[in-house]
C-alpha positions in Angstrom: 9.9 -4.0 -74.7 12.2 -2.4 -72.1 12.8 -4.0 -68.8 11.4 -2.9 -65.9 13.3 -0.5 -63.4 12.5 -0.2 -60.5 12.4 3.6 -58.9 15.0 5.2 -57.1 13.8 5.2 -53.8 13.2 8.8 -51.6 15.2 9.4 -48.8 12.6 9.1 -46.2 11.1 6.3 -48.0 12.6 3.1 -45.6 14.9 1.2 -47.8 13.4 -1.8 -46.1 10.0 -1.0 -48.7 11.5 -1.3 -51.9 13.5 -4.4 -51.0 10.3 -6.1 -50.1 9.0 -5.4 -54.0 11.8 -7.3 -55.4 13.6 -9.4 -53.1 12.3 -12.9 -53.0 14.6 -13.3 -49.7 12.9 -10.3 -48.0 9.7 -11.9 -46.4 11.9 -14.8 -44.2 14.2 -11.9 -43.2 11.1 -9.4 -42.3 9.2 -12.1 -40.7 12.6 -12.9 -38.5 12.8 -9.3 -37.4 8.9 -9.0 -36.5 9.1 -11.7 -34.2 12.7 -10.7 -33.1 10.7 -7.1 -32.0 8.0 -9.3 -30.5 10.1 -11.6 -28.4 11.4 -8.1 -27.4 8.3 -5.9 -26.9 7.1 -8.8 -24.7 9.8 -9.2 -22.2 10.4 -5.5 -21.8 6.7 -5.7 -20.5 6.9 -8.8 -18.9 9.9 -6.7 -16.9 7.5 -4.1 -16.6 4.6 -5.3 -14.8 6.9 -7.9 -12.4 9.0 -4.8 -11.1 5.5 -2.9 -10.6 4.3 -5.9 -9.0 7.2 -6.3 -6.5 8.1 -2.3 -5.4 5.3 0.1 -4.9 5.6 3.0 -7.2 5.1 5.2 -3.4 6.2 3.5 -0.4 5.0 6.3 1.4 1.3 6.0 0.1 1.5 2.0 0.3 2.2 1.9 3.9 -0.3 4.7 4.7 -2.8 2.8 2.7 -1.8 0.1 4.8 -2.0 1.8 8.0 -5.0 3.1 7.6 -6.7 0.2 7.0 -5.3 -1.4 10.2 -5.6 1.7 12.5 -9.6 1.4 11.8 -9.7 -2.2 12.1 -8.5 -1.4 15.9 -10.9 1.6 16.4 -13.4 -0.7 15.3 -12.8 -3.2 17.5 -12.2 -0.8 20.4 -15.6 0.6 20.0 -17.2 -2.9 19.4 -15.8 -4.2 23.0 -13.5 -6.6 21.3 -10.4 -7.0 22.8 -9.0 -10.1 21.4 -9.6 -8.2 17.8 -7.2 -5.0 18.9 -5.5 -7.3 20.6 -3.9 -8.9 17.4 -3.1 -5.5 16.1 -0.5 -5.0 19.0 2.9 -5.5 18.0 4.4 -8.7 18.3 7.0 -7.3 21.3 3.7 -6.1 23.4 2.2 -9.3 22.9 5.1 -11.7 24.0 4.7 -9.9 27.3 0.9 -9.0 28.2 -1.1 -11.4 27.9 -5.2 -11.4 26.0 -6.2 -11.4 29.0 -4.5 -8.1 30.9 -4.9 -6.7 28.2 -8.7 -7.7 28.2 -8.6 -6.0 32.0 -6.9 -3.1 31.2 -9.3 -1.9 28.3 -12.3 -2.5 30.8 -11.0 -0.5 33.0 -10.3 2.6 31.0 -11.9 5.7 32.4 -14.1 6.3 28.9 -15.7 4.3 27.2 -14.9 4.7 23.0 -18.7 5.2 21.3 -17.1 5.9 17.9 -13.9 6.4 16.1 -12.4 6.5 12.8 -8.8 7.3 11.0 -8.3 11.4 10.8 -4.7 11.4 9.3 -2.0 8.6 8.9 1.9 10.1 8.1 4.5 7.4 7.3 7.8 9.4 6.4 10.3 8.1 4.6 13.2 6.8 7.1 16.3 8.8 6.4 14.4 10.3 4.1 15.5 7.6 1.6 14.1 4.4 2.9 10.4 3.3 2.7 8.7 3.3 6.0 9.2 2.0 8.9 6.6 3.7 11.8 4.1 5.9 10.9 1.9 8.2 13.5 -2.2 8.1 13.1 -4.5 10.6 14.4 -7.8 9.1 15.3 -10.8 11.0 16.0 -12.5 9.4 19.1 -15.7 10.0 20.6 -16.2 8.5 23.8 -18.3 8.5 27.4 -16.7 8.6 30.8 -17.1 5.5 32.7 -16.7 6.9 35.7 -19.9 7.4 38.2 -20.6 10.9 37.3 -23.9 12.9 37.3 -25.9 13.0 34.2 -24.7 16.9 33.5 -21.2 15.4 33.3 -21.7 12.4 31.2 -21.9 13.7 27.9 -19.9 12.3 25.0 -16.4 13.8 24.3 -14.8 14.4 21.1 -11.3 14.5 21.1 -8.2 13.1 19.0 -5.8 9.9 20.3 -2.7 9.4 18.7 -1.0 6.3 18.1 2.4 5.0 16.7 2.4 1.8 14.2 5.7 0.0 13.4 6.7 -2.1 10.8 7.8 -5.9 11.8 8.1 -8.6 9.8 6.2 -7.3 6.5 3.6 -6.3 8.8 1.9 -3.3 10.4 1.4 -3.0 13.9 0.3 -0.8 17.1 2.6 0.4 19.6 0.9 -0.2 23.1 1.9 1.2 26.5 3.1 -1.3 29.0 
């Protein structure tokens, strides 16, 4: 009886295949590398999903998300009469020097009334062009009623745009009021 030979492997055939058949020593070694490419495979995805975690992929489309959700909070609150709630939307520099309750006075005494308003567009360019975000401009669309003692002819709801400027400070997004 001849002895057994083994084939000479093909050239794209991994060399790694036919010393599996007849190595004894192969399995420990092959088990070594698959949990070598594990270990690997997971902390390249570990990596992965902690840098998409900590950097938005679009600064610019973060903060305008962010914006936008804070620029109708305030329109909401504007419209619902609340002033303490678009009060805490001011930045922080407005509110060390006017206090809830000017501020209070001053939005009962604006000369319209809002009735309804929501977020038209939100632009947060890059600063430099490089650097995420730092104040973006929001175009509200604002319908409102003049408070003033007019006839009924002249009373009529008005639809018109307001703009604002939000700023970033301290990780947050906030409203730049007039004194």
């Amino acid at each position: 009886m001849k002895p057994r030979t083994m084939p000479t492997p093909h050239p794209l055939v991994p060399i790694v295949a036919t010393a599996r058949a007849d190595s004894a020593v192969a399995p420990p070694a092959r088990a070594k590398r698959r949990l070598a490419t594990a270990a690997t495979v997971a902390a390249v995805l570990a990596a992965t999903v902690a840098g998409c975690a900590t950097v938005p992929a679009d600064p610019v489309a973060a903060a305008e998300a962010a914006v936008r959700t804070r620029a109708q909070q305030r329109a909401d609150a504007i419209v619902r009469g609340d002033a303490a709630a678009a009060y805490a939307l001011a930045a922080p520099s407005y509110r060390r020097l006017v206090t809830p309750e000017v501020y209070a006075t001053r939005r009962a005494a604006a000369p319209v009334q809002w009735k309804s308003a929501r977020v038209h567009d939100v632009q947060c360019p890059l600063q430099d062009g490089l650097h995420p975000p730092v104040r973006c401009a929001v175009r509200l669309e604002v319908t409102s009623e003049p408070r003033l003692p007019l006839p009924a002819s002249l009373r009529a709801p008005i639809t018109g745009f307001v703009q604002e400027t939000w700023v970033l400070s301290d990780g947050q997004w906030w409203v730049l009021e007039e004194l």
